[in-house]
C-alpha positions in Angstrom: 13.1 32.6 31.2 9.7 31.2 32.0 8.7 30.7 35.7 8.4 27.1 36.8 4.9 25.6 37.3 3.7 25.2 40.2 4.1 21.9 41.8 0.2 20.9 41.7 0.0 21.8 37.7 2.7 19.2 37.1 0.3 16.1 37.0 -2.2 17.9 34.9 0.4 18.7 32.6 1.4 14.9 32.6 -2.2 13.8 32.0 -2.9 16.1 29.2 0.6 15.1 27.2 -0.3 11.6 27.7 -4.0 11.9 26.4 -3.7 13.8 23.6 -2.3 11.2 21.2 -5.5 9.3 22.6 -7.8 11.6 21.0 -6.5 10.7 17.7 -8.1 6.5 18.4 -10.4 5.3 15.9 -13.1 4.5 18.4 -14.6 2.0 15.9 -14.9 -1.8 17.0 -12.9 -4.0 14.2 -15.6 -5.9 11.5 -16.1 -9.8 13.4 -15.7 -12.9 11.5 -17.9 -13.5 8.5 -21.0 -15.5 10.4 -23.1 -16.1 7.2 -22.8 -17.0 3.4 -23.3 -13.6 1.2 -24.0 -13.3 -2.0 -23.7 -10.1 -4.3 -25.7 -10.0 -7.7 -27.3 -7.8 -10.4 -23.9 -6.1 -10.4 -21.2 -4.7 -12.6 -18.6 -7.3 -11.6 -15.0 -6.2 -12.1 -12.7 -9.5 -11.4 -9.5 -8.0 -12.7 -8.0 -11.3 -13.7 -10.8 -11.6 -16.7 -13.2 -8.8 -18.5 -16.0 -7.0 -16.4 -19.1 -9.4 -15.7 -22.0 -7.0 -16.4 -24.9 -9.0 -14.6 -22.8 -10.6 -12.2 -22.3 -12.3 -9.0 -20.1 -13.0 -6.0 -20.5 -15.2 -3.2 -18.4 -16.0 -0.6 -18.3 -18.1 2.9 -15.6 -18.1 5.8 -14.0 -15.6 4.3 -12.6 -16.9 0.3 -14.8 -16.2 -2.5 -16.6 -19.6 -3.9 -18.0 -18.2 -7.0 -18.2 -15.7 -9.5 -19.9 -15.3 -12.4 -23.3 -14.1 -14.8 -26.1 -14.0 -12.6 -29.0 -15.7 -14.0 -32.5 -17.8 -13.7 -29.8 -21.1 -12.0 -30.1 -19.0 -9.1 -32.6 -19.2 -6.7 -32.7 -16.3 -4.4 -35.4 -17.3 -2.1 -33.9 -21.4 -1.3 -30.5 -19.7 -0.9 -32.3 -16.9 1.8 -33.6 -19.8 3.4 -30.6 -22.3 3.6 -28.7 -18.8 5.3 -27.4 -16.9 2.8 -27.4 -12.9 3.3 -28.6 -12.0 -0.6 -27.6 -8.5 -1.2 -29.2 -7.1 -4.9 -26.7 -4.9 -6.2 -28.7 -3.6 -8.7 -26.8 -0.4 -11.0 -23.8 -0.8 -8.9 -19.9 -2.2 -9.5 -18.2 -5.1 -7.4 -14.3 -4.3 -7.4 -11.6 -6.2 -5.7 -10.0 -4.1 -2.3 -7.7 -1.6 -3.5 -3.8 -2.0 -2.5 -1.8 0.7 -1.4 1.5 -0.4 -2.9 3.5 2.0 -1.0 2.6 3.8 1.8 3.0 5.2 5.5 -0.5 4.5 6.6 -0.4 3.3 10.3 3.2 4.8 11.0 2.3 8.1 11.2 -0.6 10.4 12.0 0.1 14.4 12.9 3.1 15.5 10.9 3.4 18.1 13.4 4.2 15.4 16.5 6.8 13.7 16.7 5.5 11.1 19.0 3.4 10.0 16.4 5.6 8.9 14.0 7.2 5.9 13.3 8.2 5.7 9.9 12.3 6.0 10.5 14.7 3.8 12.8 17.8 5.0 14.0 20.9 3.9 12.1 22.0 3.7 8.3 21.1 0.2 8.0 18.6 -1.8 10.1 17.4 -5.0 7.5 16.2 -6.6 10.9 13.5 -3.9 11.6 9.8 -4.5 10.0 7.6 -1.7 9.4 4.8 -3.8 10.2 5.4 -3.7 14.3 5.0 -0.5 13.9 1.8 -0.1 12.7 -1.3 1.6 14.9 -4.5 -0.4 14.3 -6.1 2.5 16.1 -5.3 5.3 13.1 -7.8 7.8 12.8 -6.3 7.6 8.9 -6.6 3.7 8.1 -10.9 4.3 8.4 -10.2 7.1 5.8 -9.2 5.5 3.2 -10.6 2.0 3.9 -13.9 4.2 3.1 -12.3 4.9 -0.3 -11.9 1.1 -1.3 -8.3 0.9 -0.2 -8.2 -2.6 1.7 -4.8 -3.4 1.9 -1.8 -1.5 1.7 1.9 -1.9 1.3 3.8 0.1 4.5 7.6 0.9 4.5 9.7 2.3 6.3 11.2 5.3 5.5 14.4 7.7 6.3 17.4 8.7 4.5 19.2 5.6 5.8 20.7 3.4 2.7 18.8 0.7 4.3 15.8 1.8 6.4 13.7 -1.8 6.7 11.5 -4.3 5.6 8.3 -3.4 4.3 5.1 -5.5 5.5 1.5 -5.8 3.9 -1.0 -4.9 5.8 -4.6 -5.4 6.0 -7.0 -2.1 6.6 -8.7 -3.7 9.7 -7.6 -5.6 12.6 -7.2 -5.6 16.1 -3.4 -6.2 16.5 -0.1 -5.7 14.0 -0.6 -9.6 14.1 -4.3 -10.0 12.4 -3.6 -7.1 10.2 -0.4 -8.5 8.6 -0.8 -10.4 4.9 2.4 -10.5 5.0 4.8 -9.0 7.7 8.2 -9.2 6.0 7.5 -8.6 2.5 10.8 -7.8 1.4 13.5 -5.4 2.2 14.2 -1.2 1.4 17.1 0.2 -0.2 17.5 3.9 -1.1 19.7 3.2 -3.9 22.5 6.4 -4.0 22.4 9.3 -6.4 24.3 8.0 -8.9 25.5 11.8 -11.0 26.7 14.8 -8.8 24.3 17.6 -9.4 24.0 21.3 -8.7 21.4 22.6 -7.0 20.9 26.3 -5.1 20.8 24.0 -1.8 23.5 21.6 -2.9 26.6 22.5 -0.2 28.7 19.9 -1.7 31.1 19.9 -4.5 31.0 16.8 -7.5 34.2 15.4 -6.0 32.2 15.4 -2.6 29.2 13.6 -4.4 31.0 11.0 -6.0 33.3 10.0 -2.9 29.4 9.8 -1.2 27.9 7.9 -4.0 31.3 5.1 -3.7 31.1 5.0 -0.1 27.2 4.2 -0.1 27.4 1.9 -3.4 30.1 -0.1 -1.2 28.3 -0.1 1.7 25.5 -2.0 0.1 28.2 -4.0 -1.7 29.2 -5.6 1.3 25.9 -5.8 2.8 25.1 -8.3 0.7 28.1 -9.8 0.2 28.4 -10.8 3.8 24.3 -11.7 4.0 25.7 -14.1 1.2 28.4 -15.7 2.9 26.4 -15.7 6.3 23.5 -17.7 4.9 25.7 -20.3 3.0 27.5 -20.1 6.9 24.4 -21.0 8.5 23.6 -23.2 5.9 26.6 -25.5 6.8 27.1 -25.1 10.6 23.6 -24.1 12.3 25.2 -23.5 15.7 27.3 -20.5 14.6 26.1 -17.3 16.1 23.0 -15.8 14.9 22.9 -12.6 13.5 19.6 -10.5 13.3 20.5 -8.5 11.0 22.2 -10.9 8.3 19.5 -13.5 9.5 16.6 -10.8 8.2 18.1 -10.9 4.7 18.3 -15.0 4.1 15.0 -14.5 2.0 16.2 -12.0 -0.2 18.5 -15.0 -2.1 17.3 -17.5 -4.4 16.7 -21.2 -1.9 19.7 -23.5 -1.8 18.0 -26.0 -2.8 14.9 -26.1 -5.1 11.7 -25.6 -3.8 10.6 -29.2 -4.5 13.2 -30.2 -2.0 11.5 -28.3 0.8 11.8 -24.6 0.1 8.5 -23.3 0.4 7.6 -20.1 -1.9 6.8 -16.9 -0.6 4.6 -15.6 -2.4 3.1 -15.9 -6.3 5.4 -19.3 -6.4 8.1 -17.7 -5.5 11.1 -18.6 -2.7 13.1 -15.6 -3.1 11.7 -12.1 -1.6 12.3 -8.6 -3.3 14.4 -6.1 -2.9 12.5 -2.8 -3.0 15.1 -0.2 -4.2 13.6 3.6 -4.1 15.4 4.6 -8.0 14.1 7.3 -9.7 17.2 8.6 -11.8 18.1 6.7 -15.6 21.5 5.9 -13.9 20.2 5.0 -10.6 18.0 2.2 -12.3 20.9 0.6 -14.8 22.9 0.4 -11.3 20.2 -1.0 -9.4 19.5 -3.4 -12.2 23.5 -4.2 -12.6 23.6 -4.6 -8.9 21.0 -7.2 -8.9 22.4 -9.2 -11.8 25.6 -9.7 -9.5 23.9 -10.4 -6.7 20.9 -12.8 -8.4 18.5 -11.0 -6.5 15.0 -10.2 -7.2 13.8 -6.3 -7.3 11.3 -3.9 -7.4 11.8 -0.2 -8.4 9.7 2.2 -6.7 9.6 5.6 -7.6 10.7 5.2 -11.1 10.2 8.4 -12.9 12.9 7.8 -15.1 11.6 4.0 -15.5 10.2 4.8 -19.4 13.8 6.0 -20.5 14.9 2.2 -19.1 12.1 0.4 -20.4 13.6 -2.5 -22.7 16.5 -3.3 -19.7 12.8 -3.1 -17.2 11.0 -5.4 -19.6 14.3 -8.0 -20.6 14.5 -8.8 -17.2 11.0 -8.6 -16.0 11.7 -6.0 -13.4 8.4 -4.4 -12.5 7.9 -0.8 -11.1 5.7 0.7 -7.9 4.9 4.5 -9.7 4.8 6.7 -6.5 2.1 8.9 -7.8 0.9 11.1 -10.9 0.2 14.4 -9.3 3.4 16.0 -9.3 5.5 18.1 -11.1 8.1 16.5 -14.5 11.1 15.2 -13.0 13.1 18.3 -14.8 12.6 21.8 -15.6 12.5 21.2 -19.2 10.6 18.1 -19.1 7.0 17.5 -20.6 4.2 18.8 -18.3 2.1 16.0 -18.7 5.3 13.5 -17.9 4.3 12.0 -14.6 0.8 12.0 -15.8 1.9 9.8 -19.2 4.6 7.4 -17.3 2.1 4.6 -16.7 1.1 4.7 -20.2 4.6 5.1 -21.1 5.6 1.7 -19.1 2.4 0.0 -20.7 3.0 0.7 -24.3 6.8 0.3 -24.5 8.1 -3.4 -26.0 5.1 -5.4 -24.7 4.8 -3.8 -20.9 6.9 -3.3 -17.9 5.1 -4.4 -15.0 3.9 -1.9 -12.6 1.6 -0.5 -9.9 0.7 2.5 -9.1 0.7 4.2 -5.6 -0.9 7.6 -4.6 2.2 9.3 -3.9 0.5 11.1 -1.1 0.8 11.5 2.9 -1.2 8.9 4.8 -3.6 11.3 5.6 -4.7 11.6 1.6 -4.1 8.0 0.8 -7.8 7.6 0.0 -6.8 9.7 -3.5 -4.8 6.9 -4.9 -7.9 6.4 -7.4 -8.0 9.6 -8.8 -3.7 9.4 -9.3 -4.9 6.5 -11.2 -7.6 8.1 -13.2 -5.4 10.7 -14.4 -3.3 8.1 -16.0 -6.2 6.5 -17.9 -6.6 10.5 -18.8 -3.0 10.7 -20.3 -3.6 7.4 -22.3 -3.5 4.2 -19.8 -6.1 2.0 -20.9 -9.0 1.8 -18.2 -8.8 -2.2 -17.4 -4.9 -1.7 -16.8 -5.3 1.1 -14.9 -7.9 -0.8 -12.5 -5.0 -3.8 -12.5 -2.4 -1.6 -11.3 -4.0 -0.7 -8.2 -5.3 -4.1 -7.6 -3.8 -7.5 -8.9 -0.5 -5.4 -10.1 -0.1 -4.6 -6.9 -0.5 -7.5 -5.2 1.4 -9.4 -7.9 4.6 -6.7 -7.5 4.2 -6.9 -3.3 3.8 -11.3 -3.8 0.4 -11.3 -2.1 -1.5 -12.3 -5.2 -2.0 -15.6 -4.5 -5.2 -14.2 -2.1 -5.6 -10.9 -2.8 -6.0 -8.4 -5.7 -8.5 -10.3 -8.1 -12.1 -12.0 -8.0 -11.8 -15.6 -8.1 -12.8 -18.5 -6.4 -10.1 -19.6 -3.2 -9.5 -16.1 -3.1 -9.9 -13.9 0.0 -13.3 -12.0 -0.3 -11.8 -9.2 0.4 -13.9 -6.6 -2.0 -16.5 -3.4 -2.1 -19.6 -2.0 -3.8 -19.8 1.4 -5.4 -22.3 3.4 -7.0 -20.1 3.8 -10.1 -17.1 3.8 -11.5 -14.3 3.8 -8.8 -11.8 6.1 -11.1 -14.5 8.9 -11.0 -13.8 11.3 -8.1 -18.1 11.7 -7.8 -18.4 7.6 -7.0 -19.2 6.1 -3.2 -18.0 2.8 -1.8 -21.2 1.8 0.2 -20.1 -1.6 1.6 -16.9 -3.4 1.8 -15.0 -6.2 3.5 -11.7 -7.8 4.7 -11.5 -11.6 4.5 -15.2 -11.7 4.3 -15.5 -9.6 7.2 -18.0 -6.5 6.5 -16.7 -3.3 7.7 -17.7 -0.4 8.9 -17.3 2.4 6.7 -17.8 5.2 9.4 -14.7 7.6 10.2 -13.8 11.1 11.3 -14.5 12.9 7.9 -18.0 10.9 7.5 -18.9 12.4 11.1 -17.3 15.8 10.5 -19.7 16.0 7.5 -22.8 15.5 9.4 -21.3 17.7 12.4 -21.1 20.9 9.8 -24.3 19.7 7.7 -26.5 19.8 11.0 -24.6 22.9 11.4 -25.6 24.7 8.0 -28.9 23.1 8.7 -29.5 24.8 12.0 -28.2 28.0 10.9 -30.3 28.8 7.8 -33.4 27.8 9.8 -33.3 29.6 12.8 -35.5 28.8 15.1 -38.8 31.3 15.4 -38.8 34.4 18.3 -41.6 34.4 20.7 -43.2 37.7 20.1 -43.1 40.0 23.2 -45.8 40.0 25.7 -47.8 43.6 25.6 
């Protein structure tokens, strides 16, 4: 056994456990308020909702966009300088609406390796009342990373091996508090759907009679989940001074509005009342029962994951179920699968009986969630066509997390919440040079930017040394 410190090391040893998560702080100040009018032009405009503008323009006050459009001799550059607007000549380069994360763990977690940095799980089986959006660090070291890849906005959930871990929140990229980061802090609640087939596996410990008495358990304990949300609300609904319950309180949204939304039922989000259910579904089996589940219940969902998702296509598309794809660089779902099958599933989902709906997500750690472009280039590589794969990290997105009524598009009302790059953002060898939140510009600096000047200067240094006095005789 160890000896025991000594008495005096013990508040040294406090102060160092305590500062060490500090060291991982973005020390960035968050982008101020847009103070100015700005207008973009000479660009590559890429709007989402309608074709690519190729000598375009963007301008924008208080933080919604007022215009977009072909930039011509109706502008005057120098009477707009003078009445206040910051004119910035985007000659060569491509306007693109912020990026969205459409699942994701950025701002819950930060070193795999400590625990006390992560906050991606609650404890218990089934916590609807939690939202992952409390949650979140504004101070990641991570958010700065891939903010500085064009990802603006981001869809965080929670995430454990609970049946029902959360509700997930959207989250803007910049912010001082949880509060001015949120688009949306309760977007809709998670639900790892059960494995619906026993398998084998060399690490499986359980027989098929075990699985299947699992799978009825969990498929009944989401059963009455909602049954009793169900009867709570239309409780509530008849007697507001019965108890409140948090939990069954969280899930009211989740069902379509008593009464219509002309009658006072105000929508959440692209017109609609009802929130999703996000149900994490990547099995053939596991999607007919999520779907089959949601019939019963009227309920509106979302599958994420979804590698099976092609196989289920017409059910998908008949009742406009759309999917979050977590990811393209990973292995086929089976040993004898395709190679290219995670590559091709966007494709897949685009092409089959008029298009599912879907987004795509990187499928990576927080820490590499700046890659989610290149997952989506490597669909447009396997066959996705290139507008739809820009869509399905942008408007998609926001369309499938019901923020697309301000985000995820260039139009005028919208939020101005876009970048510049040098070229085109699928290509790994592109830059984002500027960018901003709400019309607020941010600051594109973060730990990798300054490492790389660290271990340039370095390099530098080293392979000019500097000169040696020669001896004195």
């Amino acid at each position: 056994m160890a000896s025991p410190l000594p008495s005096a090391s013990l508040p040294l040893c406090a102060m160092l456990a305590f500062a060490s998560p500090a060291l991982a702080q973005d020390l960035l100040p968050k982008a101020p308020p847009q103070s100015a009018p700005i207008m973009i032009y000479n660009a590559t405009v890429h709007p989402v909702s309608g074709p690519p503008i190729a000598d375009g323009f963007v301008m924008f006050s208080d933080g919604n966009i007022n215009g977009v459009g072909t930039f011509g001799p109706q502008i005057d550059i120098d009477k707009n300088r003078q009445n206040g607007w910051t004119m910035i000549d985007a000659t060569g380069k491509h306007i693109y609406p912020g990026l969205i994360a459409a699942y994701s763990q950025i701002g819950l977690t930060e070193f795999a390796a400590v625990r006390a940095t992560l906050d991606t799980t609650e404890v218990g089986g089934v916590t609807p009342e939690v939202r992952a959006g409390v949650a979140v660090n504004p101070d990641s070291t991570l958010i700065p990373v891939a903010r500085s890849n064009g990802i603006l906005l981001a869809g965080v959930f929670p995430t454990s091996g609970a049946l029902c871990p959360g509700r997930a929140s959207i989250m803007r990229l910049d912010g001082w508090t949880t509060e001015s980061m949120a688009a949306d802090m309760e977007a809709g609640l998670t639900i790892n759907w059960p494995n619906i087939r026993p398998f084998n596996a060399p690490w499986m410990n359980r027989s098929r009679e075990e699985q299947r008495a699992e799978t009825d358990t969990a498929l009944a304990a989401v059963e009455k989940l909602f049954t009793d949300a169900r009867a709570y609300r239309d409780a509530r609904n008849a007697d507001a001074t019965l108890p409140t319950d948090l939990r069954l309180e969280a899930m009211k949204p989740l069902f379509a509005p008593a009464a219509p939304a002309s009658e006072g039922a105000a929508p959440a989000g692209n017109g609609h009342a009802q929130k999703p259910v996000f149900i994490l579904a990547n099995d053939y089996d596991q999607i007919h029962s999520a779907v089959a589940f949601a019939d019963r219940h009227k309920l509106r969902i979302v599958i994420v994951g979804g590698m099976d998702a092609h196989l289920a296509a017409d059910l998908l598309k008949a009742r406009d179920i759309p999917v979050i794809i977590t990811g393209t660089h990973r292995f086929p779902k089976r040993a004898d699968g395709d190679y290219d099958e995670p590559f091709s599933l966007p494709a897949k989902l685009h092409n089959a009986g008029g298009g599912v709906r879907f987004a795509i997500s990187s499928g990576e750690e927080a820490a590499n969630e700046r890659n989610l472009p290149y997952a989506v280039g490597t669909a447009v590589a396997h066959g996705l066509d290139r507008d739809q794969a820009v869509r399905s990290m942008t408007l998609s997105a926001a369309e499938v997390l019901g923020v697309s009524d301000r985000f995820g598009s260039l139009e005028p009302g919208k939020s101005a919440t876009l970048f510049i790059t040098d070229g085109d953002i699928l290509e790994i060898t592109t830059a984002v040079e500027r960018a901003w939140i709400d019309g607020r510009e941010l600051n594109l600096a973060n730990k990798q930017t300054e490492l790389e000047k660290k271990y340039r200067e370095k390099y530098r240094q080293l392979e000019s040394p500097p000169s040696t006095p020669a001896p004195k005789p």
